[in-house]
N, C-alpha and C positions, 0 to 999 in steps of 0.2 A: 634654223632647224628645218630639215623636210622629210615628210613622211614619205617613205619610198613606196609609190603605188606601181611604178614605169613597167614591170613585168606584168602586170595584169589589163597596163594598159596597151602592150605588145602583146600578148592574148585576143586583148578584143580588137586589134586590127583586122587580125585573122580569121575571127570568128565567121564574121559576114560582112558582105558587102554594106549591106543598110541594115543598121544599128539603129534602135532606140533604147533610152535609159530615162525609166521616171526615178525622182529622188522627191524630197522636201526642198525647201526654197533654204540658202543659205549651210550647204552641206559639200560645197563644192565643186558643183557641174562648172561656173565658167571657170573654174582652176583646171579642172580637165580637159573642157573643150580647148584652151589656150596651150597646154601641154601637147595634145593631140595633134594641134596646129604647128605647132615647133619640130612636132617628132614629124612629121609631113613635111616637111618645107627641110629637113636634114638639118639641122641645127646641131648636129652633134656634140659641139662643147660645151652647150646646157645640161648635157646628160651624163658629164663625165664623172666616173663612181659611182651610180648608180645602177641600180640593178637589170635594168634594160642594156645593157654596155653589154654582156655575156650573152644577151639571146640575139643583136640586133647586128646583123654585117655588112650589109650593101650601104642603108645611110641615101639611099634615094632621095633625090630634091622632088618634089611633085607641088605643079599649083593649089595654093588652098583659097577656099572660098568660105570663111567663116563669117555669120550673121548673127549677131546678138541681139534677141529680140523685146530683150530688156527696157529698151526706150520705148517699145506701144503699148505700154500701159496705161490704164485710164483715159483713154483716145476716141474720138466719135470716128467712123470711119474712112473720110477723109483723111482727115489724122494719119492713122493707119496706112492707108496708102502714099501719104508722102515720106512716110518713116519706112518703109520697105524702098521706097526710091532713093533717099540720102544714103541707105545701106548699099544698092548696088549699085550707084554714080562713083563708090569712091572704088570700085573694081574696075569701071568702067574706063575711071583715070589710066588704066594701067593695061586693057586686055583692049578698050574702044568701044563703040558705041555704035549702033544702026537704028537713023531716026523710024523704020517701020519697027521698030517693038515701041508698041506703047501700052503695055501694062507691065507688071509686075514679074508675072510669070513668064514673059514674051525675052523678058530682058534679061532675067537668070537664066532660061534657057543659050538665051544669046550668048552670055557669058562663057559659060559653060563650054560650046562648041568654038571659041574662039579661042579661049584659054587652053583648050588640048591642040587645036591647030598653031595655034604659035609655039609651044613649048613641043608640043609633040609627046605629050604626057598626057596620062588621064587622070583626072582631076577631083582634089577631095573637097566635097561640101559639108559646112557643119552648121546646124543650126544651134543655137543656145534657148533654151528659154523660148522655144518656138511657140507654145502657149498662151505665149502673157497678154496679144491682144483680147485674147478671147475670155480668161478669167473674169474679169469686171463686169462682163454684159452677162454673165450666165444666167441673174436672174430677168431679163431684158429679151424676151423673145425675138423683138424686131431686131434692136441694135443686135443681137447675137448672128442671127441668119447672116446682118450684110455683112459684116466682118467675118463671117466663117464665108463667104462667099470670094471677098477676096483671098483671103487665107488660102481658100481651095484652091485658087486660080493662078498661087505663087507656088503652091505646091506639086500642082499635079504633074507639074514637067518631068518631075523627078522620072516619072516612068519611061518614059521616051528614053531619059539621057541617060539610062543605066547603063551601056557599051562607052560611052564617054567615064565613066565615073569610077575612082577606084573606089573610094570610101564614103562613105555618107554617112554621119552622127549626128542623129537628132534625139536632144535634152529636154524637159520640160519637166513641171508636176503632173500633170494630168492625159488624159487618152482622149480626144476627140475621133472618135471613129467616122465621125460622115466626112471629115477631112479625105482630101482624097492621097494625103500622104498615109493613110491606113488603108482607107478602100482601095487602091489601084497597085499600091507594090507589094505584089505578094510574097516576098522573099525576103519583107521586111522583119528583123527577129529582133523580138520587146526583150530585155535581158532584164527587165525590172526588177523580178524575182527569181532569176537565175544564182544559185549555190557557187557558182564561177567567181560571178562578179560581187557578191554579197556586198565585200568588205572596202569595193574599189573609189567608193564616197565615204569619207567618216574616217573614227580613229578608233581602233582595235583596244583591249585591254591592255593588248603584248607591247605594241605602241607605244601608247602610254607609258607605261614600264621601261620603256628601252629607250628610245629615240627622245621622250618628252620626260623623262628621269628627273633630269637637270629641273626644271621648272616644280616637277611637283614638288621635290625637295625645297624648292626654297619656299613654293607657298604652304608648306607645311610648318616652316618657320614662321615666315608671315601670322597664322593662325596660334603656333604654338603647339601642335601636336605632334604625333608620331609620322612615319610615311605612309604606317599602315591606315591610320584613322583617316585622313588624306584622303588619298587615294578614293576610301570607302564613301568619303563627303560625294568626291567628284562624281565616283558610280552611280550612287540615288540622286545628283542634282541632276548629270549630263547621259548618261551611259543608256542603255534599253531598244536601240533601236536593233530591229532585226529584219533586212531586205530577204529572208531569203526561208526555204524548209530547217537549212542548217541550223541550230542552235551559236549563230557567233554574232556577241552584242557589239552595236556600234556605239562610239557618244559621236552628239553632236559637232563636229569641229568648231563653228563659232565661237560656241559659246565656252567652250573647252579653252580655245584659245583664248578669247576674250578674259577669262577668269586668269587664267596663266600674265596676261598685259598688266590687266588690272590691280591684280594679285586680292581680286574678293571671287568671293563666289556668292555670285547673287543669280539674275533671272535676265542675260542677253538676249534671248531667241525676239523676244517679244518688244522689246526696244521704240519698233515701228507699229507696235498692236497687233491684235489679234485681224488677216485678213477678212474685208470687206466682205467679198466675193464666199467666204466660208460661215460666217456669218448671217447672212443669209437664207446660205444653200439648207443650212442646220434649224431655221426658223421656216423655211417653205414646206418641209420636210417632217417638220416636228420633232427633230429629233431628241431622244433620253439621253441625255447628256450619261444617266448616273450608269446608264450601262455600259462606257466605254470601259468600265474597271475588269471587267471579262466580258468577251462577246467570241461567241462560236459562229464562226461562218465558214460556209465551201469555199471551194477556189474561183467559182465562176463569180460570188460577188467583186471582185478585184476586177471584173473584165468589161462592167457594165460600161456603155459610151457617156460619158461626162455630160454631153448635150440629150440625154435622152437615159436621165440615173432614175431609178425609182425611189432612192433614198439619200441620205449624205455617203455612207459609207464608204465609196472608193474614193471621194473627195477628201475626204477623213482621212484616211490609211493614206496617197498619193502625198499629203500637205504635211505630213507627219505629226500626228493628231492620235493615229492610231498607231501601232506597228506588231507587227508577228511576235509574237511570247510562246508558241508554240504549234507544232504541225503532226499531227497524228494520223501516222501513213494508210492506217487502217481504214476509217474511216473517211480519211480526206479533206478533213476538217483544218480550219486555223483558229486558234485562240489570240484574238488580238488585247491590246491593251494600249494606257495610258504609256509612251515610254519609261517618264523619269517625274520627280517633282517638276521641273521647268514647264515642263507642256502644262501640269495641272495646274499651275497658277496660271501662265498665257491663258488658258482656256477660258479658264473661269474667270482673271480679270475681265475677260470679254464679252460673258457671257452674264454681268452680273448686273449691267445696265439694261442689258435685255428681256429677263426673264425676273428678276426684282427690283430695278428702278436705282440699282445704287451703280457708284462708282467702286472698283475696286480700293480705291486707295482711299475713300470713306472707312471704307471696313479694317481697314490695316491702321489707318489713324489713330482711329477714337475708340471702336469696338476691342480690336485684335491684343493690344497694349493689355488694358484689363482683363479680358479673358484671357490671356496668355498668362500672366505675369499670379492669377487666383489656380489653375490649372498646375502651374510649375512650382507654387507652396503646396499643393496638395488640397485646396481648399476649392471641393467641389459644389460644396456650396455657395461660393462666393460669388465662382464661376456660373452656375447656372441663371443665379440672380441674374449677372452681367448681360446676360443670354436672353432673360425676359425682358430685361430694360429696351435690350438693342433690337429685339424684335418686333416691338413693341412699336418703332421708330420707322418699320420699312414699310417704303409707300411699294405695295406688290401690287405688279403690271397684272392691272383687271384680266388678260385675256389667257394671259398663262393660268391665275385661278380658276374661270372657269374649264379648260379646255383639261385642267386634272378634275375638276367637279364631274364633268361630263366624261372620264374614263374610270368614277365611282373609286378614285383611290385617294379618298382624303387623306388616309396617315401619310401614303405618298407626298401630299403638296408639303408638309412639315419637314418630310425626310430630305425631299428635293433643295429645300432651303438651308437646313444644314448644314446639308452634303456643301452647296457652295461658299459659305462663311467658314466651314472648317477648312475647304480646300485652300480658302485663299489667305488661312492664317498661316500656310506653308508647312499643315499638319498631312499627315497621312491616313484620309478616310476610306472606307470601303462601306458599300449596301449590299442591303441585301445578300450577306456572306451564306453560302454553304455552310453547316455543318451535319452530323449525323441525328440532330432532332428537330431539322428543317430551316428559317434562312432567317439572321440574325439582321435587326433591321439598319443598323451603322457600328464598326467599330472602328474607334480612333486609336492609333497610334503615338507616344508621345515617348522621350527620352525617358525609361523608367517605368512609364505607366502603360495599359492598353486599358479603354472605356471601351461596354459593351452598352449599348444604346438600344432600350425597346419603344418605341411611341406608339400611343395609341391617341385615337382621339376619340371614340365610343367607348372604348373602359377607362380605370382606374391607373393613375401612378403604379398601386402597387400592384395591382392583376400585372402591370408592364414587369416590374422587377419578380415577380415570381414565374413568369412565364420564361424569363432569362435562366433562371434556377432548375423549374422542373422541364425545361427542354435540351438542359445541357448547352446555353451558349456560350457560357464563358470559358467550357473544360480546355478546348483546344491550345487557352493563353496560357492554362493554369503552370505550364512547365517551362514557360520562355527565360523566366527567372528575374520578372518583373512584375511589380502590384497589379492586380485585375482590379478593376472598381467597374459595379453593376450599374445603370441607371434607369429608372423608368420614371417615362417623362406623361406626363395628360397636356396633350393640348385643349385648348378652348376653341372649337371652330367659329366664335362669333369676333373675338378678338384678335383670334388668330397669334396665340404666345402662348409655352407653356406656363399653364396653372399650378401646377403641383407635378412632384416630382420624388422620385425614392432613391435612394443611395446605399451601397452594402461594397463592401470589399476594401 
């Protein structure tokens, strides 16, 4: 099977000269950039049937210089620099070599101006994953500078050899603006969240539906369902992502495919963990994890430079962590969110040795089992028990307690903990919800059921479940055409596990 992208990708030939495209890691870019490289070098009978075939008619051979920067990852920078050398020796095999370039940047330029002279062609460069030396050191101010130093010094030719150059694509996650592949080409155009390309990494609904038909049907067998119930699995595991103003969701491809090989549907993205380098950035940061579930921001936070963010957030949104769930032209605002379940388990398996001392697969073990299985009888009480037991049992990271003691939000440090053990039973949590008699402190989602969740930890159990009552937080569920159950919960700040607890519904 192949998803026919080729007309979008004969689009952005055209677009501009120098191209940049951020995506998430594992959505695609080195399937592009290797398509990109095929349609450049005239490969014609790669593309036969496909939709590119009606717009495309010359079919020009032209030199490609593709680098994949995939291998300088986790590299001191040495490293680094011999990994930019083994990448253009093996051009050099074929275009030659002049012993006065000795760096990096000396030798691509070289290239470059050799490759149009012998061919008599102007020459397409593409970079893959041009980022990836720099990821790992971000929290590393030294190691970062020297590697952004070579970086800069491989890049900045580009400006010079633009009369040489027909095409230039360069892919990554992230923007490092002091690069001087930003600071120096000004004619470089970021299509990141461009309405054009939206859809040109990723698999569409229609997609899906059409082209990948065959598959869902049979893992609809595989399961035992209909195509429609399907389908709808795949939507909340994989689907959500949004590159652009447009309202059109992407899934995953990975993991999309991976589930279609497989024929399960479980949780691919995360396979290799939760990255290092984003893990971090979210702990330098401080970041509130529980407000990824809606965050309002302008369009200039997407623009911050990577090496100089004031927060996680474009690192977030860039890694696909976050993505666009909506864009309101008026005010200019985006409403981001979690994509789909996949990311919120990634997330938070990652985030749950960090911030409570456990391992994700702890919680899924020994807690998630019994809590699931007293939840899905109906037996709320069973369940909460299971919930003081298991709380009761977590060694929480001293520095995260204090640093919510010192922002005076203790029901917060209880709601925070939750929020993670529910997220990672592969339930569907929300905080701190809107509604019309002010913001509802957790409501779970469950096959049949929705729990509204009040915590206190200065009043009573049931101040919590009547404050649920006379504030109207449960009216909004009352018509979904599934059981609402109330709960108010008393924490004990010395023990740290609900004490008492009220149940109604």
């Amino acid at each position: 099977m192949y998803v026919d992208k080729t007309d979008l990708i004969w689009q952005l030939t055209r677009y501009a000269k120098f191209v940049f495209l951020s995506r998430p890691r594992r959505f695609g870019k080195s399937l592009l950039t290797s398509t990109l490289e095929s349609y450049f070098r005239g490969d014609k009978d790669l593309f036969s049937g496909l939709k590119i075939m009606a717009l495309e008619k010359e079919w020009e051979e032209y030199p490609v210089l593709h680098f994949d920067l995939s291998g300088a990852k986790h590299m001191p920078v040495q490293a680094v620099v011999k990994e930019l050398e083994r990448l253009i020796k093996a051009y050099e095999a074929v275009y030659g070599s002049d012993n006065d370039e000795v760096t990096p940047g000396m030798r691509l330029a070289g290239l470059v101006d050799r490759a149009n002279k012998q061919t008599g062609k102007q020459v397409v460069v593409i970079f893959d994953e041009y980022d990836a030396p720099l990821l790992d050191v971000l929290h590393d101010s030294v190691a970062l500078e020297e590697v952004r130093e070579v970086m800069q010094e491989f890049y900045q030719r580009l400006k010079m050899l633009e009369p040489l150059i027909k095409f230039c694509f360069i892919t990554g996650i992230t923007k490092f603006s002091q690069l001087s592949i930003f600071s120096t080409i000004n004619n470089l155009t970021n299509v990141t969240m461009d309405s054009k390309f939206g859809t040109l990494c990723g698999i569409t609904d229609q997609e899906l539906a059409t082209t990948l038909k065959v598959d869902l049907e049979m893992l609809a067998q595989q399961y035992e369902v209909s195509f429609e119930e399907m389908h709808q699995k795949l939507k909340m595991q994989y689907d959500g992502y949004q590159f652009s103003e447009k309202p059109e969701n992407i899934y995953n491809p990975y993991s999309l495919l991976k589930a279609f090989q497989q024929r399960k549907v479980t949780n691919f993205w995360f396979e290799s963990g939760t990255p290092t380098f984003l893990i971090r950035q979210m702990q330098h940061f401080g970041t509130d994890i529980m407000s990824f579930e809606r965050l309002e921001v302008p369009s200039s936070a997407f623009d911050q430079p990577t090496e100089n963010m004031q927060d996680a957030l474009p690192l977030l949104y860039q890694s696909g962590y976050l993505t666009v769930k909506h864009y309101d032209r008026e005010s200019e605002m985006y409403t981001l969110s979690l994509p789909n379940q996949e990311v919120r388990i990634g997330y938070v398996d990652g985030l749950l040795p960090v911030y409570v001392g456990l391992k994700g697969g702890d919680v899924q073990a020994g807690f998630a089992v019994k809590f699931w299985r007293a939840l899905k009888q109906g037996d709320v009480e069973l369940a909460m028990q299971e919930m003081r037991s298991y709380l009761a049992a977590i060694p929480y990271v001293e520095g995260f307690k204090q640093k919510l003691a010192e922002a005076a939000n203790a029901e917060g440090f209880y709601e925070y903990t939750m929020y993670l053990i529910f997220s990672m039973l592969n339930v569907y949590v929300r905080t701190q919800v809107k509604c019309a008699g002010g913001r509802v402190d957790m409501v779970v989602n469950m096959p049949g059921t929705t729990y509204v969740f009040e915590l206190k930890v200065n009043g009573t159990a049931q101040e919590a479940l009547e404050q649920i009552d006379t504030k109207d937080y449960a009216l909004p569920y009352q018509t979904e055409g599934k059981r609402v159950v109330k709960i108010g919960v008393k924490f004990n700040p010395s023990t740290r596990i609900p004490e008492d607890w009220r149940i109604a519904g």
